[in-house]
C-alpha positions in Angstrom: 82.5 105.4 87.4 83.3 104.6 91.1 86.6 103.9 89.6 87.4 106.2 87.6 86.5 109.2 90.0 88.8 107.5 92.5 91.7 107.2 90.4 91.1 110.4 89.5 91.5 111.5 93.2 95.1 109.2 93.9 96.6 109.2 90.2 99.2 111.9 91.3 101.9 109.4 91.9 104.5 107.9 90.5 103.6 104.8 91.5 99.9 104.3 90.6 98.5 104.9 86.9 97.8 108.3 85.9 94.5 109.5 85.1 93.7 111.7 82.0 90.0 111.7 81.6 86.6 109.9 81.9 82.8 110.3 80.4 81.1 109.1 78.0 80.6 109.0 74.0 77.0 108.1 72.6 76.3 107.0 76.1 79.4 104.7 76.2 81.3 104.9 79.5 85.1 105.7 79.1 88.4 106.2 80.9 91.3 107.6 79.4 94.5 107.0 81.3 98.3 106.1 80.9 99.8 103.7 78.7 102.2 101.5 80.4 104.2 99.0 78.3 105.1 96.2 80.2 103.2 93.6 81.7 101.1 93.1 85.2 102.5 90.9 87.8 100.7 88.2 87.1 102.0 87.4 83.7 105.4 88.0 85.2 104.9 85.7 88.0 103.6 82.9 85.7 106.3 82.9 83.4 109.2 83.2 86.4 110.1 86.5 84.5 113.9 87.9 85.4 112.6 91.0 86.0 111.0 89.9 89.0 114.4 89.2 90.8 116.4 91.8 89.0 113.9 94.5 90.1 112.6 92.8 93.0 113.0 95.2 95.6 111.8 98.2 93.8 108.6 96.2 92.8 108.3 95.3 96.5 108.8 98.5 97.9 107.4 101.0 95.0 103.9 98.9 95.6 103.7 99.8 99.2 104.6 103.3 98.6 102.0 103.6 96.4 99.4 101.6 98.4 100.7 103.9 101.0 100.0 106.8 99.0 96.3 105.3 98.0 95.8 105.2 102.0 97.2 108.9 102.9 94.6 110.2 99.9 91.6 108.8 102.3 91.0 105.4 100.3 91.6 101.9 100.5 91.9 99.7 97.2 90.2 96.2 98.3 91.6 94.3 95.0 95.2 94.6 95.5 96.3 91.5 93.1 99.6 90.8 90.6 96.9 91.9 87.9 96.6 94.8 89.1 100.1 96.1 89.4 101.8 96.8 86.3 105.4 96.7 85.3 107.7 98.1 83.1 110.7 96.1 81.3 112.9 98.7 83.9 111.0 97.2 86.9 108.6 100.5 87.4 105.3 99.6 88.5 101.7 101.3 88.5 99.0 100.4 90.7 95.6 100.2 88.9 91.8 99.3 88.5 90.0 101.2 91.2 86.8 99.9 90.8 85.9 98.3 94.2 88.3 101.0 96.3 86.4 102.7 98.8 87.2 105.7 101.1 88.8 104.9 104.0 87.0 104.9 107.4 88.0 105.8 110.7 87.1 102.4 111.7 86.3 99.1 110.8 82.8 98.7 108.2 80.9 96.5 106.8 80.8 96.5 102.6 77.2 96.6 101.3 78.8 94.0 98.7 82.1 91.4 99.3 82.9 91.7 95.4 87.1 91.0 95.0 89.4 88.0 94.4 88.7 85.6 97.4 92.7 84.7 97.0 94.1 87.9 97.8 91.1 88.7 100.5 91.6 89.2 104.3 89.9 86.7 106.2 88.1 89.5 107.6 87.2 90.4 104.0 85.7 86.8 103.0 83.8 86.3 106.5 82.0 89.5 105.4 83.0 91.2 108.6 83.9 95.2 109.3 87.4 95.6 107.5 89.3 98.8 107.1 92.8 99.7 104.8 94.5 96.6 106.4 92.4 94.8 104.3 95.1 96.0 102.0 97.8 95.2 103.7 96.8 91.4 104.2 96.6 91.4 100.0 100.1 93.2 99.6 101.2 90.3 102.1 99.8 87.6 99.8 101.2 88.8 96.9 104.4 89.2 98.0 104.5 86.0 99.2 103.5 85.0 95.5 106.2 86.9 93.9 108.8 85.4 96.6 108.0 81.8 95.9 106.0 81.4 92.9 102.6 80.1 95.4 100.1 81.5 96.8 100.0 81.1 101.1 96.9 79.1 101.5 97.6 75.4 99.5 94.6 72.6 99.2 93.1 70.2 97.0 89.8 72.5 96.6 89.1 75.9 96.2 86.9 75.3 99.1 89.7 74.0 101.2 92.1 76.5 100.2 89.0 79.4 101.6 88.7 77.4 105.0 92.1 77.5 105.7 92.4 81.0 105.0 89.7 82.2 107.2 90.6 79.5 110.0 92.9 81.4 112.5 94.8 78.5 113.7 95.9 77.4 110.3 100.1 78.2 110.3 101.2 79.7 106.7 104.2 78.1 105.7 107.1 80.5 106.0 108.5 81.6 102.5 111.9 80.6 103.4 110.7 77.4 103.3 110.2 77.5 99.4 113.3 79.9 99.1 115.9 80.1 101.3 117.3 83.6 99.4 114.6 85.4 100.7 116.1 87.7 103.8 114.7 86.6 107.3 113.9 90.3 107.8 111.6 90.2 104.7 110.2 86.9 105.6 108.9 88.5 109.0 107.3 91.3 107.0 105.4 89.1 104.6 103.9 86.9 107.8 103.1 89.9 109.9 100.8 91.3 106.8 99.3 87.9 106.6 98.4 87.7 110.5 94.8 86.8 110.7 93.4 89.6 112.8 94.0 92.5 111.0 95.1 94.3 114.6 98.3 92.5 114.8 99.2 93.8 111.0 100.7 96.9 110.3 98.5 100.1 111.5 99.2 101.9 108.6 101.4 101.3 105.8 103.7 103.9 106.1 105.4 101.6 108.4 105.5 98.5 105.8 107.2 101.0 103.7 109.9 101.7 106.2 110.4 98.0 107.2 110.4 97.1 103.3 113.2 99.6 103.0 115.3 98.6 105.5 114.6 94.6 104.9 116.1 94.9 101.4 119.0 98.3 101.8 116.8 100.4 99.4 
């Protein structure tokens, strides 16, 4: 229900999933909202799908304007993930599943609960320390690493190892260029500043991202 009413709040965008209706029927919860044909980026990833690279710069950028948008509405999402993005065979993309997303505070909280997808979580996120909408920003970072070279940031033999390195400060991310030397050194730079460890050397807001994304890639 958290969701739904959230969604219901940000939907007016091109860019994330439109809402129609929620409630329930017999006591059954429901949300009625777009259909998008297409797949989420995850599938897409998994199977090296073309329209990653034919579309790739309006999938990078068209997520942050709508994460952007998400932000300017007063929320943060806090399970940004390739599952949660959806694309169209044309390469346009809807943000979705709002169930965790919180309004956005002034400054830094605590969550009463660390529910998400440890892989795509700031480090501030998985220590369980105060974490604001740059929370965000760190997962948009690790996803677009993902899209860029097929891997996630963090490598390690363990799940356990792979968490340790992402909440040790000192641990250096490989640069994606190292995986693909296509990707621009200007877009390279913005994926490593989203991952910077302490959230205050990130981007402040995302409106910024957008604008480097746009320059990065000529769009």
């Amino acid at each position: 229900e958290n969701g739904c009413k959230i969604l219901q709040a940000v939907h007016d965008h091109p860019y994330v999933i439109d809402y129609l209706d929620h409630g329930r029927i017999q006591k059954r919860p429901y949300l009625l909202m777009q259909y998008v044909e297409g797949a989420n980026l995850k599938q897409l990833i998994g199977r090296h799908d073309p329209v990653l690279s034919e579309f790739l710069g309006n999938i990078l950028i068209d997520t942050a304007e709508g994460l952007d948008h998400i932000h300017d509405q007063g929320y943060m999402h806090l399970d940004i993930k390739p599952e949660n993005v959806m694309v169209t065979p044309n390469g346009d993309i809807r943000i979705c599943d709002f169930d965790l997303a919180l309004p956005r505070p002034k400054k830094p909280i605590k969550r009463k609960t660390n529910a998400g997808t440890a892989a795509y979580m700031a480090p501030e996120q998985l220590m369980k320390q105060p974490l604001d909408h740059r929370a965000d920003i760190f997962s948009f970072g690790v996803m677009m690493y993902e899209i860029l070279t097929f891997r996630k940031p963090y490598d390690g033999d363990t799940v356990e190892e792979v968490l340790r390195r992402q909440m040790d400060p000192k641990y250096e991310i490989p640069p994606p260029r190292s995986f693909n030397d296509d990707i621009p050194i200007a877009l390279q730079n913005i994926v490593m500043k989203c991952l910077n460890h302490d959230a205050d050397t990130r981007y402040v807001v995302t409106t910024q991202l957008v604008k480097e994304l746009h320059k990065a890639l000529y769009i």
